[in-house]
VODRENKOL-10251 format. One record per residue: residue in one letter; x, y, z of N, C-alpha, C, O in turn. Coordinates in steps of 0.02 Angstrom, whole numbers, plus 50000, padded with zeros to 5 digits. Layout:
REM residues N
AXYZXYZXYZXYZ ...
END
This chain:
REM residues 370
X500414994050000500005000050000500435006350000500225011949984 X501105004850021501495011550038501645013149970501555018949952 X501875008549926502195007449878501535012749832501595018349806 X500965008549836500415013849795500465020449804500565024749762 X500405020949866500505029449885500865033749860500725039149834 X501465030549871502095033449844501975034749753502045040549733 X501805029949707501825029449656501175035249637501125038649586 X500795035049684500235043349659500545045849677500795049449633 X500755046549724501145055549745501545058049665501485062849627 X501905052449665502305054349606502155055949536502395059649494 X501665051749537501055050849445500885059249464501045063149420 X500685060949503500135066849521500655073149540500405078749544 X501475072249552501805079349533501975081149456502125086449428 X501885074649436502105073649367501785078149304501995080749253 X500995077249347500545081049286500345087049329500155086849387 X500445093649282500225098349295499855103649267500165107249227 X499175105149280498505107149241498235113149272498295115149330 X497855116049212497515122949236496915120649190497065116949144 X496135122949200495895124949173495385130949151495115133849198 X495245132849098494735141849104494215138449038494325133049011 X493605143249022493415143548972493625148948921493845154548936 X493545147148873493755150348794493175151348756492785146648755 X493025156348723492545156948675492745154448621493355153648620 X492485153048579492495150948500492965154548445493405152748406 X492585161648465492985168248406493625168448446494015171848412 X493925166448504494415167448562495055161848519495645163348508 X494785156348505495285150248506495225150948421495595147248389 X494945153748397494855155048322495555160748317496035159448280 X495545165548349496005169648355496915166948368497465168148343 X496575162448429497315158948445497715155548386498315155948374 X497205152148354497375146948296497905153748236498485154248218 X497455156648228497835162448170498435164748210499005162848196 X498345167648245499025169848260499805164648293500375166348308 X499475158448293499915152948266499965150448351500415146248355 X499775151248392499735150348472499185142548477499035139148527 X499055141948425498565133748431498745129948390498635131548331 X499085123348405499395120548347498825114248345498545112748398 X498665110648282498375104048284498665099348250498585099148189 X499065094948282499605091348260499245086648207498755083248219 X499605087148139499595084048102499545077348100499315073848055 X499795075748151499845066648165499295065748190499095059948184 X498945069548219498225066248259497865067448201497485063148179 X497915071348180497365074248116497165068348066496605067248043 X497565065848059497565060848002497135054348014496865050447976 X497195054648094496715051148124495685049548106495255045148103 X495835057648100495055060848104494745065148036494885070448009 X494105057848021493865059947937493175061647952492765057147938 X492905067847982492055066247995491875067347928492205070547888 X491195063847911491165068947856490555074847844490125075847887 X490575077947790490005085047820489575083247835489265088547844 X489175078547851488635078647867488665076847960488275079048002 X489235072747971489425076148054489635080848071489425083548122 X490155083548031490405091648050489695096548049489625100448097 X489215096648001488615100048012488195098148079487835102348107 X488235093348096487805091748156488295094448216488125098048262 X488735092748208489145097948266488945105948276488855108848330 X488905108348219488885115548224488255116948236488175121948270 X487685113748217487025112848240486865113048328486495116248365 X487405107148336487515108548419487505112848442487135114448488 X488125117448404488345123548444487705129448448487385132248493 X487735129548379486915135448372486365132748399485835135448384 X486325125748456485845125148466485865126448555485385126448594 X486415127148564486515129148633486735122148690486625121548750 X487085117648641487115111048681487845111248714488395111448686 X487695111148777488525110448801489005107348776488875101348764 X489665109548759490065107048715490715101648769490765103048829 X490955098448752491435094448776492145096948786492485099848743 X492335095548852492925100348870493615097448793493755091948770 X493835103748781494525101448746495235102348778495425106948815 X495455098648762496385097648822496805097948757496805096048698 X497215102148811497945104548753498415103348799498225103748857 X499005102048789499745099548785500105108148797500205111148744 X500245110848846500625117148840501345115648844501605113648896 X501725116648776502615117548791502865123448813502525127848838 X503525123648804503675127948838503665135348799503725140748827 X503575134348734503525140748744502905144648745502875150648734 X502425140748758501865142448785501235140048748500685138548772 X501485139848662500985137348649500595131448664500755127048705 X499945131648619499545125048629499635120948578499795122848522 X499495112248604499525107748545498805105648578498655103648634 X498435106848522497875102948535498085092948539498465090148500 X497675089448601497885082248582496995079148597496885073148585 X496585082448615495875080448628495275086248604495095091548629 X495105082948551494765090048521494535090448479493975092448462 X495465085948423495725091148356494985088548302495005091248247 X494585085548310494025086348258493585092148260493365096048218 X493505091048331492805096848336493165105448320492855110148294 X493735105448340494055111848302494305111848244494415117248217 X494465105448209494625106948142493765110848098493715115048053 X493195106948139492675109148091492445115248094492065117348051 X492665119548151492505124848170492875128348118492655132448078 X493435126348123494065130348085493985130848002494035135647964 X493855125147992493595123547914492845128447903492755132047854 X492415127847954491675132347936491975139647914491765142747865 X492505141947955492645148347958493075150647902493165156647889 X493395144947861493855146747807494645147347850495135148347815 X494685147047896495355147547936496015140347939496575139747962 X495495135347897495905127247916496525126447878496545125847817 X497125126547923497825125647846497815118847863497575116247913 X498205115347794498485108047798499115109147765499255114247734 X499535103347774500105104247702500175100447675500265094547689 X500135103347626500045097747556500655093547525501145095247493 X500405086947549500855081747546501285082447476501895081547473 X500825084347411501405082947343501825090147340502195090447292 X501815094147369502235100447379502465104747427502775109947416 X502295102447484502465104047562502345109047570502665112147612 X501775112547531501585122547532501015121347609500635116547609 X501015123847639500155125247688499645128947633499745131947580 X499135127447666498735129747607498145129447661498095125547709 X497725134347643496995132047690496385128747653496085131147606 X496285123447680495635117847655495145124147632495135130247635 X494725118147604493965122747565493525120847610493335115347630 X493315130147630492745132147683492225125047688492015121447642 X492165124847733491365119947739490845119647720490485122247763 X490515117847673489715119847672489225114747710489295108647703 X488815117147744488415113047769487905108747737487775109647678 X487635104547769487315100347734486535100347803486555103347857 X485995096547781485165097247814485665094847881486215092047885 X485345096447914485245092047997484635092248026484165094947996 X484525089148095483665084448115483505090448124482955091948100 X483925096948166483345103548218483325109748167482955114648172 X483905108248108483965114148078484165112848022484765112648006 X483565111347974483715110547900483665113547838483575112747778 X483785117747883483735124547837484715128747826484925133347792 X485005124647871485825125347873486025123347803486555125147777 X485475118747769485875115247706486025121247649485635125047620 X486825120347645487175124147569487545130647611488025133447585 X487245133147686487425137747688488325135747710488515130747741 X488825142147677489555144747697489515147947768489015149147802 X490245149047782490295155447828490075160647808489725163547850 X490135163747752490035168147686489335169747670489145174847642 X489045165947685488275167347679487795169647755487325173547761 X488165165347805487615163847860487625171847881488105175447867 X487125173847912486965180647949487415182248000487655178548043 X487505187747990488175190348052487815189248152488105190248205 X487265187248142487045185148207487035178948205487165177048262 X486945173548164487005166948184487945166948199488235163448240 X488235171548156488935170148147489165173248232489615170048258 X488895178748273489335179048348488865174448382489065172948438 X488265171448364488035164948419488455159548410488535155948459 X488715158348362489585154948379489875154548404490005150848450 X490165159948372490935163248400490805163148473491275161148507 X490255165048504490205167848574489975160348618489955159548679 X489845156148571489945148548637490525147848651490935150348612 X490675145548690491315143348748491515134948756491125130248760 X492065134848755492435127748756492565126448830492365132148844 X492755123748899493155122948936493735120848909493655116148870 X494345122848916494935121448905495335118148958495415121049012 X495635111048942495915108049016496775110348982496925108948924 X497105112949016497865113249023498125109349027497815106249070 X498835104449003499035100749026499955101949005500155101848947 X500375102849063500985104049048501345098949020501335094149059 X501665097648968501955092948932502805095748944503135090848927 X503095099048956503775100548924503905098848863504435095748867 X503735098948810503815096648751503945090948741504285090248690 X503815085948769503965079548793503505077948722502955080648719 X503705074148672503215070148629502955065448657502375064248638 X503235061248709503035053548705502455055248758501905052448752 X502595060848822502105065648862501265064748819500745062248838 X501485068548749500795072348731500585066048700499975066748691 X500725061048682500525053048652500235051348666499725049348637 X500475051148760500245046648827499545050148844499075047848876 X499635056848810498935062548841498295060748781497685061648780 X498655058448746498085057248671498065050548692497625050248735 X498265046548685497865038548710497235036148770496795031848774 X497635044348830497265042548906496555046348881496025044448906 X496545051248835495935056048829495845056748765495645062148745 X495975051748720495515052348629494945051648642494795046148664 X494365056748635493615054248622493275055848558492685057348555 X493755055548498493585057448453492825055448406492685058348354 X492495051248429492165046148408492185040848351491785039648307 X492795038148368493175034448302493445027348359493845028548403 X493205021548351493515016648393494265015048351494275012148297 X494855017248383495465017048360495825009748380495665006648430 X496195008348347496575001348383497415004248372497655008448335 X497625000748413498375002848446498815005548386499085010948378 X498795001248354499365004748283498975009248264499235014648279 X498465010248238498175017448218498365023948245498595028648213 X498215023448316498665029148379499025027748368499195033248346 X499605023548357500495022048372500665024248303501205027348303 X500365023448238500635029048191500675038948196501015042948164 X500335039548233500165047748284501055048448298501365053248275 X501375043448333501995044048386502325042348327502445048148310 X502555039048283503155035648242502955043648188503495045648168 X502425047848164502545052448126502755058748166503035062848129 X502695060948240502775065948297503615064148289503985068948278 X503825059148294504415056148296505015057848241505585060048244 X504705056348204504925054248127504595054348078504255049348067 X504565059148038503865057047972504315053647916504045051447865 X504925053347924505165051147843505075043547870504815039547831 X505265041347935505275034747952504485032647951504375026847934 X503975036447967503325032747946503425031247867503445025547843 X503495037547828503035035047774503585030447740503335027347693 X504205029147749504555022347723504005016647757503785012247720 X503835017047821503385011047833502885008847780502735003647752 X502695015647780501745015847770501945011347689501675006347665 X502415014647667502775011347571502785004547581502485001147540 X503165000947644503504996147638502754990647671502794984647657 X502284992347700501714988547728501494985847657501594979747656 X501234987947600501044985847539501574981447505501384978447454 X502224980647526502514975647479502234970747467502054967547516 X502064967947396501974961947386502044955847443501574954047479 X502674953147445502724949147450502554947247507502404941347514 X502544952647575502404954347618501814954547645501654952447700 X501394957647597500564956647624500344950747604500014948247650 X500354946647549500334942247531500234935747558499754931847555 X501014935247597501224929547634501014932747717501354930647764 X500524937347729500144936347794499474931747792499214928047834 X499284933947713498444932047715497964931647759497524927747777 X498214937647772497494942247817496854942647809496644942247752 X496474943447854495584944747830495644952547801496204954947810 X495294955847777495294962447720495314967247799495764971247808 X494734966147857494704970247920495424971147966495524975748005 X495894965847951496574965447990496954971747965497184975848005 X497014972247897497264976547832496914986547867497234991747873 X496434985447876496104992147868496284994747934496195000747941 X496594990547999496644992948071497584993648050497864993648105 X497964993948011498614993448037498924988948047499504990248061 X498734981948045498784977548094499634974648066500044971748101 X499704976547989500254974747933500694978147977501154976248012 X500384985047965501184990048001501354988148069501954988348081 X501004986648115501154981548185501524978048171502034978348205 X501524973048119501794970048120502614968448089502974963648104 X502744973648047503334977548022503694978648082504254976448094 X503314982548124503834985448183503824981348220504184983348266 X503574974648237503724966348277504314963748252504794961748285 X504244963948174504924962148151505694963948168506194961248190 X505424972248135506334975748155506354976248232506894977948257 X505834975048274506034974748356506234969948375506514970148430 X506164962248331506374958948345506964956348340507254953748388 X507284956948261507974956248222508324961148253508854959548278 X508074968748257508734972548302508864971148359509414972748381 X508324967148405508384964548484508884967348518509344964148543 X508804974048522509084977448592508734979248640508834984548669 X508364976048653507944975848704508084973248777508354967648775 X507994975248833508294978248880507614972748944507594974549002 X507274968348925506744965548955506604966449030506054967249057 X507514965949074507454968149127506934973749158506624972949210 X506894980349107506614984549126505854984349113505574989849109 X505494978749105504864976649099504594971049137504804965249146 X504104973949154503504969149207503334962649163502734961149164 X503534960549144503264954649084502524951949093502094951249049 X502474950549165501744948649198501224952149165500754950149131 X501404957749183500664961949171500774967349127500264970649119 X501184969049100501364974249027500894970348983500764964348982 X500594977348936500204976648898500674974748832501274975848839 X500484972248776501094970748712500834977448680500614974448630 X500734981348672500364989348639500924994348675501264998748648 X500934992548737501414995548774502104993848759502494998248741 X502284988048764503094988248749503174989948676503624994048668 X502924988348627502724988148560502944997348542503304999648498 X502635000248586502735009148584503365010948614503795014848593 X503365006948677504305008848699504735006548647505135010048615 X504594999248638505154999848567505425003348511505935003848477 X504685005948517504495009748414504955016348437505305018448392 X504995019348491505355024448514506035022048514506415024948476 X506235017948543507095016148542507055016748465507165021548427 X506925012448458507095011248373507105016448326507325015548269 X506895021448346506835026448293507385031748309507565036548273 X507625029748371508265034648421508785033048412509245036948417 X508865025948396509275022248390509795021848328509695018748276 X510475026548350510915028148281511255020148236511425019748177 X511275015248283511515008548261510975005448204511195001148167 X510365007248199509655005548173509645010748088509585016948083 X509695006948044509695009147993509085006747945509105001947906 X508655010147953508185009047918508205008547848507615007547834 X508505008647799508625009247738508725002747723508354999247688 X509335000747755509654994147763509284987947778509324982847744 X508914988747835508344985447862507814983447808507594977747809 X507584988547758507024987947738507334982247662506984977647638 X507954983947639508074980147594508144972347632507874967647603 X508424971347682508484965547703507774960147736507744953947742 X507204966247756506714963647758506184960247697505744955847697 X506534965847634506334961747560506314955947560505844952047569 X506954954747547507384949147536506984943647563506744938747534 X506954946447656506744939547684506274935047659506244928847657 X505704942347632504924940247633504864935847564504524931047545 X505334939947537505374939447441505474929447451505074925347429 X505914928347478506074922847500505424917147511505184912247483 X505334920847565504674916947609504174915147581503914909647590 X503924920247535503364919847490503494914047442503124909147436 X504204915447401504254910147377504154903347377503954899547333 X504354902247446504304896647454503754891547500503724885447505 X503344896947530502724893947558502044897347547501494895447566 X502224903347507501434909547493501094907447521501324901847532 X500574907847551499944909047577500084905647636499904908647687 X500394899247646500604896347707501024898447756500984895847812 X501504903747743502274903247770502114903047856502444899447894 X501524907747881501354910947932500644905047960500414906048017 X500344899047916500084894747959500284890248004500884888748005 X499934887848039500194880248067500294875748037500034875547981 X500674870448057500854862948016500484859148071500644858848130 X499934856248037499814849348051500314842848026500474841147969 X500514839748097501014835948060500424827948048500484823348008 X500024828948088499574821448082499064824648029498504822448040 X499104829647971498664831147899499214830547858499164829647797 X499834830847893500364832947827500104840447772500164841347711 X499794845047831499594849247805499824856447827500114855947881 X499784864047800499614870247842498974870747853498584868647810 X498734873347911497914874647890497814881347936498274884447962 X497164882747942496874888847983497284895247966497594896347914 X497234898448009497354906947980498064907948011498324903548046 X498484916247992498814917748041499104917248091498874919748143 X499614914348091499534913648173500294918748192500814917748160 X500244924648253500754926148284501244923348313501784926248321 X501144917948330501894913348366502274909948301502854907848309 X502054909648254502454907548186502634913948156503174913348129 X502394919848149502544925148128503444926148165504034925948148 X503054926948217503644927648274504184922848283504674925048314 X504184917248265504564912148277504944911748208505544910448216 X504744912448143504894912748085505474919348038506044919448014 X504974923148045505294931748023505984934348024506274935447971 X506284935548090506364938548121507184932348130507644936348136 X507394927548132507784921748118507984922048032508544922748007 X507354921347998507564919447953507964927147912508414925947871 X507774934347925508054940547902508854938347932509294938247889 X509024936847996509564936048028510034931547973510594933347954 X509854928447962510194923647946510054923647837510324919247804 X509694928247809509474928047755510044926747688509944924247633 X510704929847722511334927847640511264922047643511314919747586 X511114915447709511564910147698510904905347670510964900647632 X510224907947702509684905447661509474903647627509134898647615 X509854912547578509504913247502509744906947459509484904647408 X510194905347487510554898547437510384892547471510694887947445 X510004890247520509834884347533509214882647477508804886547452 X509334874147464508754873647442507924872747473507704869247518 X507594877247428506914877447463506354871947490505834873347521 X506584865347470506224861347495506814858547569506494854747606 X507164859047582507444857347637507424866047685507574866147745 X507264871047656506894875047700506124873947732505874874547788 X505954872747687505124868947677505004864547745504584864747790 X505704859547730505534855347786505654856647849505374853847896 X506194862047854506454864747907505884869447950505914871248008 X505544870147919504694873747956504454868547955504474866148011 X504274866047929503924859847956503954856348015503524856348059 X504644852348013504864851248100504704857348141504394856848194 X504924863148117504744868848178504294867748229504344869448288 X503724863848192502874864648222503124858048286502824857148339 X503744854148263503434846448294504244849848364504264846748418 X504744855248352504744856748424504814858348470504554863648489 X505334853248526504864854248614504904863348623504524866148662 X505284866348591505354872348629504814877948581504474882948587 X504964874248546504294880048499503494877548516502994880748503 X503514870348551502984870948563502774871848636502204870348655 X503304874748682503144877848760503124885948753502894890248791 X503364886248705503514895748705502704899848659502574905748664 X502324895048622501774895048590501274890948612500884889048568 X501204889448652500774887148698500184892148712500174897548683 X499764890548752499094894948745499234896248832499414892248875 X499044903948834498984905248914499814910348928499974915048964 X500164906348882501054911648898500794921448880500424923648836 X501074924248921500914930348923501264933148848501804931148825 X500934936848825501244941948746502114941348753502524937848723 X502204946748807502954947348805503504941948825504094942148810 X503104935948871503624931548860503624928448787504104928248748 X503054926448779503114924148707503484928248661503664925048612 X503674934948661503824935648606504724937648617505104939748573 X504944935948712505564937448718505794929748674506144928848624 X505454925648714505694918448698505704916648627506114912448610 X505304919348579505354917848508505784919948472505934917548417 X506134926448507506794930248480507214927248470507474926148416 X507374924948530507924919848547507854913448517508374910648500 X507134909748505507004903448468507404905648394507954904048371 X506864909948369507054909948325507784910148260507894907948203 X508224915148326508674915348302509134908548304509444906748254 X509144906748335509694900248341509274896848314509554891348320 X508564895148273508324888248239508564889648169508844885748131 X508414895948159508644897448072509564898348064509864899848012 X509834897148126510724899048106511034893648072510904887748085 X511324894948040511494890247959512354890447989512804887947956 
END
């Protein structure tokens, strides 16, 4: 119990918050004069489309209390919006004020004004601009009020991450890599979008044979960064609860080393992860990543992560001496995999994420060393 105590005291000097209300035309102001930032990485997150952004603003003109928004204050004072950034991008967009930057020429540019579309209390909003609506519907706007929660970040990225995971209510059910692309572009954007390129390789998506719903959550790019966390294995396990750590959680501490990490060459990596897959595909497509039934003499059923993991990540290690084995005595060499003793205690049902996936590191590498 002391131990708890102690660990709030400390959680609770850690974070430090103010909050006030803000009017509308107030944080409209902030935004222009460049004092409100809405990070690009969350943004990408969040697609309403007009016909929710109109029902929002319907809200507002209808007098419905609005939902507190939390910003990230650095040091030099400004705001990063990290809980919000929809309901102010639409505000921002109604008003003609919304910049983006445009990915094929890196200019900012501000999006095209909003037009509204019918809604249930007020359907008579449909077609109208900022540009059109009456200068009194336009300060019954401006003049609603946000609560604003403060939250001191020191510019800490991994801080404002931790603040967007504990408080996204964007109304979008997100899954872990979706948010964990937010942190790898805050981080690094050239190192995302080599990902985002390298998730579509052939040979690569291919030889997961995923359901189409696995594909649309990220679940590829998860699994990219399982790989190079695994083959670079500088991982430090000591400093993890293995018991009760979430795998989303170490999965994000890693994605951070790794991207910090001057020994970690992503360039290099990505050709050698070719190779592996280019390989793999070859020689088992659609199977590489099932189980072996050894009493069907078959692969069967879907996906499975402990072969992902046990497979990958060995065979990149070891890929010059590979590429020249022949493929049916690789063939067979997965095959036995399934029949053993240690691949089948470390994949067992009930082993926690992170042991499983310390122990497959290590499987793996010494089963594929040539």
């Amino acid at each position: 119990m002391n131990l708890l105590i102690e660990e709030l005291n400390t959680g609770r000097k850690e974070i430090k918050t103010d909050s006030f209300s803000m009017s509308i035309g107030e944080i409209i102001n902030l935004y222009k004069d460049g004092d409100l930032e809405l990070a690009p990485a969350y943004q990408r997150l969040f697609r309403w489309d007009d016909q929710q952004k109109s029902k929002f603003i319907e809200s507002i003109l209808l007098g419905i209390p609005l939902p507190p928004i939390f910003v990230a204050q650095k040091e030099n004072s400004k705001w990063s919006v990290v809980d919000g950034l929809q309901r102010l991008s639409t505000i921002l967009q109604l008003t003609g004020e919304l910049q983006y930057k445009d990915q094929a020429t890196g200019e900012t540019k501000k999006k095209e004004p909003l037009k509204l579309t019918t809604t249930k209390k007020l359907p008579s909003l449909e077609n109208f601009t900022w540009e059109t609506l009456t200068d009194d519907i336009k300060r019954t706007l401006k003049r609603a009020k946000f609560s604003i929660n403060i939250i001191l970040t020191e510019n800490s990225i991994q801080a404002q991450y931790e603040l967007f995971q504990r408080l996204n209510t964007g109304g979008l059910h997100l899954e872990a890599q979706e948010i964990r692309n937010c942190l790898i572009i805050m981080l690094d954007e050239d190192f995302y979008n080599k990902l985002d390129e390298l998730k579509s390789y052939p040979a690569f998506k291919n030889s997961l044979n995923l359901q189409e719903g696995k594909f649309n959550i990220e679940y590829h790019m998860e699994l990219i960064l399982r790989f190079f966390i695994a083959k670079h294995n500088n991982i430090d396990f000591s400093t993890y609860r293995t018991s009760t750590l979430l795998l989303s959680d170490f999965i994000d501490n890693e994605t951070i080393k790794l991207i910090s990490d001057d020994d970690f060459n992503l360039d290099q990596e990505i050709q050698i992860f070719k190779r592996t897959f280019d390989f793999l595909y070859k020689s088992l497509g659609h199977d590489v990543f099932k189980k072996y039934n050894t009493d069907k003499n078959e692969f069967e059923r879907a996906f499975s992560n402990s072969s992902f993991e046990a497979i990958a990540s060995g065979v990149a290690l070891n890929i010059d001496k590979i590429e020249d084995q022949n493929v049916e005595e690789f063939i067979q060499k997965i095959k036995s995999m399934y029949s053993n003793d240690d691949f089948l205690e470390f994949s067992k049902r009930g082993n926690k994420a992170i042991y499983r996936m310390k122990s497959m590191i290590d499987f793996s590498k010494e089963y594929f060393k040539i």
